[in-house]
C-alpha positions as CSV (number, residue, x, y, z in Angstrom):
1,X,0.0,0.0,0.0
2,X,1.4,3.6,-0.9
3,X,3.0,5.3,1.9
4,X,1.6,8.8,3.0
5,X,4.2,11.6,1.8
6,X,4.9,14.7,4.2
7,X,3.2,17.8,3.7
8,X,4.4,21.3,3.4
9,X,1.2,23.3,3.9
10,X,2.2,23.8,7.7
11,X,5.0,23.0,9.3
12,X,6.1,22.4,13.4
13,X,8.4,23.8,15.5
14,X,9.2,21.3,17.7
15,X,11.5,22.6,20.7
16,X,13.1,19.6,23.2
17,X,13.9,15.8,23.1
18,X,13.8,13.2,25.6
19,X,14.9,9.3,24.9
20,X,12.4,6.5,26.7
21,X,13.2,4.0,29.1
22,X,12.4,1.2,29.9
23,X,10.7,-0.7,32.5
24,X,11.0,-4.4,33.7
25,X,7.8,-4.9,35.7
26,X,4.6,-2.8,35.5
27,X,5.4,0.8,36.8
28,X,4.4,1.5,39.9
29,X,2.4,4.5,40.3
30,X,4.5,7.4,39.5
31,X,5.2,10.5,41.7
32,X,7.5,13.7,40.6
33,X,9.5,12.8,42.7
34,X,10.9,9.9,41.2
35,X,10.6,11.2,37.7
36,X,14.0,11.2,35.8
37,X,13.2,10.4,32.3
38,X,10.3,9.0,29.8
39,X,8.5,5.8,29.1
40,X,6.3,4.9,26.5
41,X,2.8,4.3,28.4
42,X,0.6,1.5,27.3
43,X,-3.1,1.7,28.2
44,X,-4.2,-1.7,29.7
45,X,-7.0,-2.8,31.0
46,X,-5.7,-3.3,34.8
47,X,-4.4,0.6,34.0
48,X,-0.9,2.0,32.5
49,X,2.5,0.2,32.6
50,X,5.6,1.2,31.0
51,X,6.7,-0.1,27.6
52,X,10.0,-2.2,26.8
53,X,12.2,-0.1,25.2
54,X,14.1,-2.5,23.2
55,X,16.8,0.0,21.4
56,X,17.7,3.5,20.4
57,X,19.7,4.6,17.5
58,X,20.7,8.3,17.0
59,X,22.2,9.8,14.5
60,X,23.4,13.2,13.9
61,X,25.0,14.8,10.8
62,X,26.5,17.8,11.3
63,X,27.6,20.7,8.0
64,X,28.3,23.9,8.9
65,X,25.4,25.6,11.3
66,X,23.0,22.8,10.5
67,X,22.6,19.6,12.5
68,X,20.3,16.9,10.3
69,X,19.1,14.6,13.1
70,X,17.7,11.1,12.9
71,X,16.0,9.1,16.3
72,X,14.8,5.8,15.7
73,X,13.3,3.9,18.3
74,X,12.1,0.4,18.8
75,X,9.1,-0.6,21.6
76,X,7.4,-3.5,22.2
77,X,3.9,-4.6,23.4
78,X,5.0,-7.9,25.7
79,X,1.6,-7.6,26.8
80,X,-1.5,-10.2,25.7
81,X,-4.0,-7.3,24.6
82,X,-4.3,-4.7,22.0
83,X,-3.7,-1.4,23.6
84,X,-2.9,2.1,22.5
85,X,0.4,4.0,23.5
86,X,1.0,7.4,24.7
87,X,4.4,9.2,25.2
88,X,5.9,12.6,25.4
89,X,8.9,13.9,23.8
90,X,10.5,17.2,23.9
91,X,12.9,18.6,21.3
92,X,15.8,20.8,21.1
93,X,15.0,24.3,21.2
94,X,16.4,25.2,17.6
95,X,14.9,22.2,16.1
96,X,12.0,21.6,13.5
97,X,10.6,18.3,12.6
98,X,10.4,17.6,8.9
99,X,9.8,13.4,9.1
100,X,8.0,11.1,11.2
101,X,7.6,7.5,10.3
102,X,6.4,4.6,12.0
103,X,7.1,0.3,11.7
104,X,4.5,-2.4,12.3
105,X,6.1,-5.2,11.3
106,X,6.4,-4.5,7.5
107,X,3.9,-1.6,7.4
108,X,5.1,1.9,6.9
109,X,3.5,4.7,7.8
110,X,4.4,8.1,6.8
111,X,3.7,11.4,8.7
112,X,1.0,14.3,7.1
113,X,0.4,17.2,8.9
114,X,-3.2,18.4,9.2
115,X,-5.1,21.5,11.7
116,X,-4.9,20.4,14.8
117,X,-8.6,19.8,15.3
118,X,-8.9,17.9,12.1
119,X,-6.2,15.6,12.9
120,X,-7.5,14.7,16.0
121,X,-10.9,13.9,14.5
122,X,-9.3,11.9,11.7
123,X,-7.0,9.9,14.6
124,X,-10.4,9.2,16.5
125,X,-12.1,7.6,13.4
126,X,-8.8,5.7,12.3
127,X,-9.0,4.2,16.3
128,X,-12.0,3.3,16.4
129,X,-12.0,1.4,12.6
130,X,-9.1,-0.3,14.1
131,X,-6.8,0.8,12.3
132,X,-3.7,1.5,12.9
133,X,-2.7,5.4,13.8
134,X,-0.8,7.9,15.9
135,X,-1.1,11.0,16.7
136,X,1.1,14.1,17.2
137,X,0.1,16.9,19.8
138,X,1.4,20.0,20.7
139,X,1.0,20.7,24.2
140,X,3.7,23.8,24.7
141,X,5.5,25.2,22.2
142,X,8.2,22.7,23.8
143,X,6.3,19.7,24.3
144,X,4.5,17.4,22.3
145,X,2.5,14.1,23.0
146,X,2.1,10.9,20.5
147,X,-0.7,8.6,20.8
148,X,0.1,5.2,18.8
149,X,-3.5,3.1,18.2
150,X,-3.8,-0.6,18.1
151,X,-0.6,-2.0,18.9
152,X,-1.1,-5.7,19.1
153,X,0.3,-8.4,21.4
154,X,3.8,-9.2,21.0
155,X,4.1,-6.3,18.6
156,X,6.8,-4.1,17.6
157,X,6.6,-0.6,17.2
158,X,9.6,1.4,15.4
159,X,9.3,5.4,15.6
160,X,11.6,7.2,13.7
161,X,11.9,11.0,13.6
162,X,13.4,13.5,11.6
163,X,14.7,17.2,12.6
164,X,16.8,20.1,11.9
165,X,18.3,22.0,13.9
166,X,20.3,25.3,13.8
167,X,23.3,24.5,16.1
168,X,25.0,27.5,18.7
169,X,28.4,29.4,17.5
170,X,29.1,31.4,21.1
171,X,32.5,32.5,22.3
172,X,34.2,30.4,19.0
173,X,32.4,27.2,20.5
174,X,30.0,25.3,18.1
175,X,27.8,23.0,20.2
176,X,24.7,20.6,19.9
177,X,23.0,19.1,22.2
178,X,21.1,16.2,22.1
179,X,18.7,15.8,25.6
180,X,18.4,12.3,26.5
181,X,16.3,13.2,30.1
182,X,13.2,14.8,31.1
183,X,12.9,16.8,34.2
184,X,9.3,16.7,35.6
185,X,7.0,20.2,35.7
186,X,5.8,21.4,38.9
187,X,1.5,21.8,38.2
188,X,0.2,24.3,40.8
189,X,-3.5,24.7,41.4
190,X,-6.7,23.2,42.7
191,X,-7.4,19.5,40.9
192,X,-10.5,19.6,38.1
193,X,-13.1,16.9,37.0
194,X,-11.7,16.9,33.7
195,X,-8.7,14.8,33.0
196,X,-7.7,15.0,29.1
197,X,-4.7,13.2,29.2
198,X,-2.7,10.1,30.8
199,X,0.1,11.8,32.8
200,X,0.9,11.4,36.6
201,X,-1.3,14.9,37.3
202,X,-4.7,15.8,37.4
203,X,-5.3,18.8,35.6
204,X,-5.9,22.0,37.6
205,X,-7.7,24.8,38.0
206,X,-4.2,27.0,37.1
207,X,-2.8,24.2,34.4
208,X,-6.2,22.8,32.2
209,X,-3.8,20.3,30.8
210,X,-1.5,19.2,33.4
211,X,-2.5,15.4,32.7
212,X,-1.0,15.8,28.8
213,X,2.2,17.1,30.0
214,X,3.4,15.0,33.1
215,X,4.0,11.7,31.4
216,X,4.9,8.9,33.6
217,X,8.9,7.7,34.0
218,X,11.6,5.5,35.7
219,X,14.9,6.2,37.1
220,X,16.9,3.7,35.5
221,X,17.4,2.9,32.1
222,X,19.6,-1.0,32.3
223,X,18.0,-3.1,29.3
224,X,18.4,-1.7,26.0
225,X,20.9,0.0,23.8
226,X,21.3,3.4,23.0
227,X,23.3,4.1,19.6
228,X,24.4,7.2,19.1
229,X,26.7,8.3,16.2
230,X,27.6,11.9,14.9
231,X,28.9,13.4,11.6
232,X,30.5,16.7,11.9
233,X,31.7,18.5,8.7
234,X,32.6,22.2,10.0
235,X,34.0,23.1,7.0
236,X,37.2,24.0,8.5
237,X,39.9,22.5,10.9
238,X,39.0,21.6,14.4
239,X,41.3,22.3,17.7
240,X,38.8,20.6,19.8
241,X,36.3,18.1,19.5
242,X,34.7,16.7,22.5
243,X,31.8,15.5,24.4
244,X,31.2,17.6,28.0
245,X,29.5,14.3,29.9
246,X,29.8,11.1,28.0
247,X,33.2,9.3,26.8
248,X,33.6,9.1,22.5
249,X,35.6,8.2,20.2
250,X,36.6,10.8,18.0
251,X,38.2,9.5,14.0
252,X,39.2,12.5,11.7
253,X,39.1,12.1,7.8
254,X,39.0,14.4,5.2
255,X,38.0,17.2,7.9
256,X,35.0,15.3,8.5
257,X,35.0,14.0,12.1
258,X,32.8,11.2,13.3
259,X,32.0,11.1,17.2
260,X,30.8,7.7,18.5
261,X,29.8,6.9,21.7
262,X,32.3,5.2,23.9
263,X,31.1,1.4,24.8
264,X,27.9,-0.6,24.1
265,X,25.6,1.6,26.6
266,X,25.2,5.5,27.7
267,X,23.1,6.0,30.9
268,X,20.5,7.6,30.1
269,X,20.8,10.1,33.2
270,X,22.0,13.4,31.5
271,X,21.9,15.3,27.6
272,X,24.2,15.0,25.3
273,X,26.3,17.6,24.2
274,X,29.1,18.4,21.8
275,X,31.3,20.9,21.9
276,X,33.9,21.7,18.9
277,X,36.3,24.8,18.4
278,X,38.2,25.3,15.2
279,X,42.2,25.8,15.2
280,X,42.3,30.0,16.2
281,X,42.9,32.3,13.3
282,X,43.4,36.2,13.0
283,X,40.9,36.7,10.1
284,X,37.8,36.0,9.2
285,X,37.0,32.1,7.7
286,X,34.3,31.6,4.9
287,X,33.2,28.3,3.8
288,X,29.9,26.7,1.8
289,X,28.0,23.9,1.9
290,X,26.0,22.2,-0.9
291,X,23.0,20.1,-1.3
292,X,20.8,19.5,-4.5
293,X,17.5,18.2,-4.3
294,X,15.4,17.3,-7.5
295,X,18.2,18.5,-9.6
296,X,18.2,22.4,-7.6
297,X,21.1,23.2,-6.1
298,X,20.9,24.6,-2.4
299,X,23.8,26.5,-0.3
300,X,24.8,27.9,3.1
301,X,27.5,30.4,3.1
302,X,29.3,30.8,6.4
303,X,31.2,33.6,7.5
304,X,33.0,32.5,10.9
305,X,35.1,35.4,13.0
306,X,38.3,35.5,13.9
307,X,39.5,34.9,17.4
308,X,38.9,37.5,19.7
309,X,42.8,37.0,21.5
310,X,43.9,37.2,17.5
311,X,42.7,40.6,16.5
312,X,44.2,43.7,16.6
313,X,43.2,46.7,19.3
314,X,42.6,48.7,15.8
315,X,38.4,49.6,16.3
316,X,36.1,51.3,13.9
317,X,34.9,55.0,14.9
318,X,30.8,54.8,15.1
319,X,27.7,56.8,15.7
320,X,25.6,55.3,18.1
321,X,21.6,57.1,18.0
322,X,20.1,55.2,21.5
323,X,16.1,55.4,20.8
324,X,14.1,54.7,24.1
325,X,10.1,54.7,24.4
326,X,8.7,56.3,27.6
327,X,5.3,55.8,26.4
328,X,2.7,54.6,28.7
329,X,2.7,50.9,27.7
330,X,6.2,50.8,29.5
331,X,5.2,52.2,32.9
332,X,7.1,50.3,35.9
333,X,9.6,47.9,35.6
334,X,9.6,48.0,31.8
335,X,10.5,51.7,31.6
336,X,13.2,50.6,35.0
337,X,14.7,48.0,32.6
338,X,14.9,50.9,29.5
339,X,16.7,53.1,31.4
340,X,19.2,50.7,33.2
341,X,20.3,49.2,29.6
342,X,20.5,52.7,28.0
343,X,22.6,54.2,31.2
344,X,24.5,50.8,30.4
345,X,24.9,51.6,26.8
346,X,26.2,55.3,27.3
347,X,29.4,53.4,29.5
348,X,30.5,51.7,26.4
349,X,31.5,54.2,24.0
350,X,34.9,55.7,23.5
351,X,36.7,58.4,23.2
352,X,36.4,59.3,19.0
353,X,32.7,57.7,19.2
354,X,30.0,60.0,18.3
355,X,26.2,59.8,19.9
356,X,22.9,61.0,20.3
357,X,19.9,59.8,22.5
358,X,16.3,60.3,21.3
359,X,13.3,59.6,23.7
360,X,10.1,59.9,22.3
361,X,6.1,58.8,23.4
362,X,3.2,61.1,21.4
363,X,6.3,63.3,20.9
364,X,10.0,62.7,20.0
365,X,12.3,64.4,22.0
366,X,16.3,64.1,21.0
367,X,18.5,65.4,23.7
368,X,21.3,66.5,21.1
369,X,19.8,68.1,17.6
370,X,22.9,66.1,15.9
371,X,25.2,63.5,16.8
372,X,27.7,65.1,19.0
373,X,31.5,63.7,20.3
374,X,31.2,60.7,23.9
375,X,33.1,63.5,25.9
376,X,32.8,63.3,29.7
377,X,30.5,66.3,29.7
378,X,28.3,65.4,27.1
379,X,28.1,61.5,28.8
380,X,27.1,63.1,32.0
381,X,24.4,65.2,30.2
382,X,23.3,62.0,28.8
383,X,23.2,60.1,31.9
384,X,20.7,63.0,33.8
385,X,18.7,63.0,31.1
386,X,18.3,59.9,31.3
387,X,17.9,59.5,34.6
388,X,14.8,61.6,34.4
389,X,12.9,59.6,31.8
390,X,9.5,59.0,33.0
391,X,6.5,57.2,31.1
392,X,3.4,58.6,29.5
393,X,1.3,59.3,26.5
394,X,1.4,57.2,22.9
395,X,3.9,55.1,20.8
396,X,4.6,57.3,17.8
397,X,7.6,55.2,17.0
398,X,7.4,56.5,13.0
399,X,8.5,60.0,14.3
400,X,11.8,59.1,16.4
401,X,12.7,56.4,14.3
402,X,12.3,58.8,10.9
403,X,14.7,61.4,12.8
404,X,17.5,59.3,13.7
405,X,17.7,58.4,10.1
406,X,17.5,61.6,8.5
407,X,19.3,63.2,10.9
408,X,23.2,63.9,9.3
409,X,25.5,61.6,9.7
410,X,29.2,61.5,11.2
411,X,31.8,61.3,8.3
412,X,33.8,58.0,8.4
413,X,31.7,56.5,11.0
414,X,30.0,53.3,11.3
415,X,26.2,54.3,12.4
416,X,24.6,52.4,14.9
417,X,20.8,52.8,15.7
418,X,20.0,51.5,19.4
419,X,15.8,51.1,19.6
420,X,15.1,50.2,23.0
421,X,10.9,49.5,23.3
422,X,8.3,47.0,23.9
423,X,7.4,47.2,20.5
424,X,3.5,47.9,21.3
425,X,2.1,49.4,17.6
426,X,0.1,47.9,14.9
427,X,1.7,50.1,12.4
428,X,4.6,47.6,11.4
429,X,4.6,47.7,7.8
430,X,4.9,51.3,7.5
431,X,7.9,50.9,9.7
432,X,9.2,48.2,7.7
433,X,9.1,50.1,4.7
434,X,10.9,53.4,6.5
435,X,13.8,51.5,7.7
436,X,13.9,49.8,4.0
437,X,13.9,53.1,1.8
438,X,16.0,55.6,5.0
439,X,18.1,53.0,6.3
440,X,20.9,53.7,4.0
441,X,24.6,52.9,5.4
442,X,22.9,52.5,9.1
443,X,22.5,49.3,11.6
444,X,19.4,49.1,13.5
445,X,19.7,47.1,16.6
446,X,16.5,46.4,18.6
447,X,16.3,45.6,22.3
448,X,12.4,44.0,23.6
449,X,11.7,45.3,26.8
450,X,9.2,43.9,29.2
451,X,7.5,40.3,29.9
452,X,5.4,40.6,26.4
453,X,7.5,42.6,23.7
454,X,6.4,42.9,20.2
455,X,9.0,39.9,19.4
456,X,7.9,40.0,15.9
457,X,7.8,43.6,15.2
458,X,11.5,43.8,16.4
459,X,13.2,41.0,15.0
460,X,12.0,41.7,11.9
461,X,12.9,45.5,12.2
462,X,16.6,44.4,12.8
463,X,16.7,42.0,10.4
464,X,15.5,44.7,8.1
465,X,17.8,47.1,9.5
466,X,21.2,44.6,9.1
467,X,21.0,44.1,13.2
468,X,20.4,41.9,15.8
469,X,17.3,41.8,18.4
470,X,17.9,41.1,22.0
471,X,14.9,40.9,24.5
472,X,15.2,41.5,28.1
473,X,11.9,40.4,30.2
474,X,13.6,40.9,33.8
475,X,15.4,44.0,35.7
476,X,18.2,41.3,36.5
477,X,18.9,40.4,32.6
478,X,19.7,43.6,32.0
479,X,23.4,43.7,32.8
480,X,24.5,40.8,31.1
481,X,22.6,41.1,28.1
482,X,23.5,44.6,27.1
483,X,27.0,43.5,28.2
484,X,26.6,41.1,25.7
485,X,25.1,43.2,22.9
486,X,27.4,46.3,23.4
487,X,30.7,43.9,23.6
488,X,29.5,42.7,19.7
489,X,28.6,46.1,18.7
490,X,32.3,47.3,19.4
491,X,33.9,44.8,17.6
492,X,32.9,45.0,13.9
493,X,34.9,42.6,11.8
494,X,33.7,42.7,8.3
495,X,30.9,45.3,6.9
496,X,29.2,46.1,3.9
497,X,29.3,42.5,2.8
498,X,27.9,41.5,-0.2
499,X,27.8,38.0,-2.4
500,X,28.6,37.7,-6.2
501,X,27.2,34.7,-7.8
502,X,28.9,33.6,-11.3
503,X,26.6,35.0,-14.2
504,X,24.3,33.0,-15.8
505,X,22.4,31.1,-13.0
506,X,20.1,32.8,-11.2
507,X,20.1,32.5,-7.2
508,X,17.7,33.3,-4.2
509,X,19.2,34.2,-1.0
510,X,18.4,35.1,2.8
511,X,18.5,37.3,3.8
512,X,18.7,39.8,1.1
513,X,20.6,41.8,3.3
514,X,24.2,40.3,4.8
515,X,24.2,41.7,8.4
516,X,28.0,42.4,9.6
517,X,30.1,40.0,10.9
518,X,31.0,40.2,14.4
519,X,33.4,38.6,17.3
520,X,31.6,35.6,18.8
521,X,29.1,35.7,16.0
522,X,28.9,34.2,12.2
523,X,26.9,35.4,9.4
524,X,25.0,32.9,7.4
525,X,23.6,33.0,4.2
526,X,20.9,30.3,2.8
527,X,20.7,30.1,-1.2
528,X,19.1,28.7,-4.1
529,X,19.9,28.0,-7.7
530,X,17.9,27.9,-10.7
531,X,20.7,25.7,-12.3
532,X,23.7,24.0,-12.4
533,X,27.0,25.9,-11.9
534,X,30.0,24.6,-14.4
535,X,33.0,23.3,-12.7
536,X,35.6,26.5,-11.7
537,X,32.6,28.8,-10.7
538,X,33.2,31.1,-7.8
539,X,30.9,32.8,-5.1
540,X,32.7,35.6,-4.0
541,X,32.3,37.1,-0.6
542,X,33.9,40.7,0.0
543,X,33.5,43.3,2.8
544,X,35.0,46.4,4.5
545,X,37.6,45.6,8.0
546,X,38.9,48.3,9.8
547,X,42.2,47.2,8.1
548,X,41.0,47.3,4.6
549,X,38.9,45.2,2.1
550,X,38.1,41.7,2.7
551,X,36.9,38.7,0.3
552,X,37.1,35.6,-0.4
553,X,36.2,33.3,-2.9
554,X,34.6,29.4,-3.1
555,X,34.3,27.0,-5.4
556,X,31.0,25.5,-6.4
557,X,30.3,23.3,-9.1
558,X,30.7,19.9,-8.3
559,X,30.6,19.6,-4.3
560,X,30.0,17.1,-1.5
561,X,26.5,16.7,-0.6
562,X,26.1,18.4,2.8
563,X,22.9,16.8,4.1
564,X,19.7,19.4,5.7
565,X,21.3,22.2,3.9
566,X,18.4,22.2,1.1
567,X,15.9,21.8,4.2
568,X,17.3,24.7,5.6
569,X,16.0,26.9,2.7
570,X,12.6,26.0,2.8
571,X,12.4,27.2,6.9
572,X,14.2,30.6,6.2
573,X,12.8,31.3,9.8
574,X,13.6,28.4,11.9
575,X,16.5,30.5,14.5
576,X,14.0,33.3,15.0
577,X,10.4,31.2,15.1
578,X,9.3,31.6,18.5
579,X,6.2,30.4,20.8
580,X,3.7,32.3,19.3
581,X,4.4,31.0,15.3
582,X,0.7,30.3,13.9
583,X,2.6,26.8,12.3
584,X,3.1,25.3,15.5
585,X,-0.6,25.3,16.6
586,X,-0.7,22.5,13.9
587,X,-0.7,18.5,14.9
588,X,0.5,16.0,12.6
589,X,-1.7,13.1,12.6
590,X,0.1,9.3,11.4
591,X,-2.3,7.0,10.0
592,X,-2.6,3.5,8.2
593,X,-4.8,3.8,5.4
């Protein structure tokens, strides 16, 4: 019978992973307590027992910034009844499931994705025509439930899943992690009739769906195998390669380095994670990676910095225009917050730097009419003024954002626009469109103040603007996180970057816009080809350094196959989609048919 093939009307974000165990006996009856990690649940008539969890393969391929990850996993029903399972898994917080498939025997099913309502009605009639079916629920934007119908005695059930994941590059570290636990939730709140789901909690009066989220576990994981083998291909030579809690074996060939675990068994008692750092250089490192898929051609450009130890004290000159919204919707601790990061900001520049702060609520109110030099006296103007910001009126955010980029600019200075706000307008595509067309040779960087920041509005804004968005939602993440922000912003590596692509091909790319490449930070590019590039063709990358121009070229034509990078394109979003994405109200329903 023909296999079910994926669809790509919606697509989830799935955000954490936990591996099950398994249980010898029937489980006794759970309690957080003794909660350490997950266990496939079968439904049987004398209640729930765990599920034998006979092995777990994992397999990881790394290339560049993407990780294409594989779980497989095989249960069995050593029961004497037909029963349905239920178990929960999260998923890695940069990760988006693309492929779920599962093994009775010699049946395959293969994984669509329908409305969450609709799937659930289809998975009811499937169950009761016994047939067999699963289910895939989103519970939080990082959990998810899957119901497996009609698993008979003796049977075997094989899950296999599929994922991408956008890895972390943070102080010249790449790592991935792979979690292999599940740490109960704590469910506050008076207990309800209701009970939707199977876990070890009622639900409550403050959580309405505490039973689909606290699925029951053991402590111990003694009885099956866990496989685990990873690929990494980071395009460049490694100093370091190295797991932080379980022993590997590391082979290196080609520059491709494969990390097995060390042993027949892991415990299955704490994540995985990998941690590599290429050798140090003192300049910046670009590399590509290829994929084609149906005869089109995919890439991801990577633009790594140098290390910070390796670069020279030489610093660009900038402009920096701080923005700051004293409007009523940031009364209290959000406006507290605005001002602590700004009075922050205002430490870091030096001597040569150039600034500005404009403050602005129904009005826009700049303290300077220009840019003017970070002298002591003009930085202790700045800080008073500052200091006596207080909130009230609207959020006319067109008006102070339209004068810090018409306002004349500092010869030979990098500009860089600081808009610290909660983001609270519904005017966003007029905004959009006035960074686009006044932007010029600027950098917008946005900050999200407060517990419920337009996070949209603002990433999008920097992205447009060839910045970064950081949020701060508490008084005490202010220091580090405009620590953080301000360290990058002084240390500009490569601007003005652009990519030629040989003639005669035409390419897509995100974003349109290269951002600048900054310590502790790489710039990626995703790309696209209408056609095959001849053998010798170039993409050339070239930029602006404090020292001079920058570029370098790659070869494309024929190239290894780097798998997920083709994936990658078709979730331009997949770093910056969030909790509140429309896709991942979306469930993704499994069914034999």
């Amino acid at each position: 019978m023909q296999a079910r093939q994926w669809s790509t009307a919606l697509t989830i974000t799935l955000m954490s992973w936990c591996l099950w165990q398994p249980a010898e006996a029937q489980a006794p009856e759970p309690s957080p307590a003794a909660m350490q990690s997950g266990s496939l649940l079968l439904r049987m008539s004398e209640g729930y027992v765990t599920a034998t969890l006979l092995n777990t393969d994992v397999n990881i391929v790394v290339n560049g910034l993407v990780a294409r990850v594989s779980v497989m996993q095989e249960f069995e029903n050593t029961g004497e009844e037909w029963i349905e399972g239920v178990y929960v898994f999260p998923l890695p917080d940069a990760a988006a499931v693309d492929h779920m498939r599962m093994y009775i025997g010699e049946r395959f099913i293969e994984g669509e994705i329908r409305e969450k309502e609709q799937a659930r009605k289809e998975y009811e009639q499937a169950k009761s025509e016994g047939k067999k079916t699963s289910l895939v629920e989103q519970q939080r934007a990082n959990l998810f439930t899957t119901s497996v119908a009609n698993i008979a005695p003796g049977e075997k059930v094989i899950i296999e899943i599929e994922y991408l994941e956008d890895l972390k590059f943070e102080e010249g570290i790449f790592s991935l992690r792979f979690p292999m636990t599940l740490t109960p939730r704590y469910i506050p709140g008076r207990t309800t009739e209701d009970r939707q789901g199977s876990g070890w909690s009622p639900d409550t009066d403050l959580v309405d769906d505490a039973s689909l989220v606290t699925p029951p576990m053991v402590t111990t994981s003694n009885s099956h195998r866990v496989a685990l083998r990873a690929s990494v291909n980071a395009g460049m030579p490694l100093e370091i390669i190295a797991s932080r809690y379980h022993p590997v074996n590391v082979s290196e060939s080609s520059g491709n380095y494969l990390v097995t675990l060390a042993g027949d068994r892991a415990p299955m008692d704490h994540d995985f994670e990998l941690l590599w750092r290429p050798t140090p250089a003192a300049a910046p490192r670009a590399m590509v990676f290829a994929e084609t898929i149906a005869g089109q051609p995919h890439y991801l450009l990577l633009v790594v910095p140098p290390e910070p130890e390796l670069v020279t004290d030489a610093s660009m000159a900038r402009e920096m225009i701080f923005i700051i919204d004293t409007s009523g919707s940031m009364h209290g601790v959000s406006l507290e917050q605005a001002k602590a990061a700004l009075g922050q900001a205002l430490q870091t520049l030096r001597p040569g730097d150039y600034f500005n702060v404009v403050e602005f609520n129904t009005n826009t109110n700049p303290l300077y009419p220009a840019s003017v030099s970070a002298d002591s006296k003009n930085l202790e103007n700045a800080q008073r003024f500052v200091q006596k910001l207080h909130s009230n009126g609207g959020t006319e955010m067109y008006t102070a954002l339209s004068f810090a980029l018409r306002t004349p600019r500092v010869e030979n200075h990098l500009r860089q626009i600081v808009f610290i706000t909660d983001g609270a307008v519904g005017n966003e595509e007029g905004l959009f469109k006035l960074i686009d067309s006044k932007l010029d040779d600027a950098r917008l960087f946005t900050v999200g103040i407060g517990s419920a920041p337009n996070s949209w509005f603002m990433r999008k804004a920097a992205e447009t603007g060839r910045g970064s968005f950081t949020i701060i939602s508490a008084l005490h993440e202010v220091g580090e996180k405009m620590e953080r922000l301000f360290r990058k912003l002084e240390s500009p590596q490569v601007t003005d970057i652009e990519v030629q692509w040989p003639s005669g091909v035409t390419v897509d790319s995100y974003p349109g816009v290269v951002p600048d490449l900054y310590l502790g930070e790489p710039v990626v590019v995703k790309a696209r080809a209408s056609g095959t590039f001849r053998q010798g063709d170039t993409v050339r990358i070239a930029g602006n350094t404090v020292g001079g121009a920058w570029s370098r070229e790659l070869t494309l034509g024929v190239r290894p196959q780097s798998s997920g990078i083709a994936a990658l394109w078709h979730a331009p979003g997949l770093r910056t989609c969030s909790t509140g994405c429309a896709a991942a109200q979306a469930r993704m329903r499994l069914a034999w048919l």
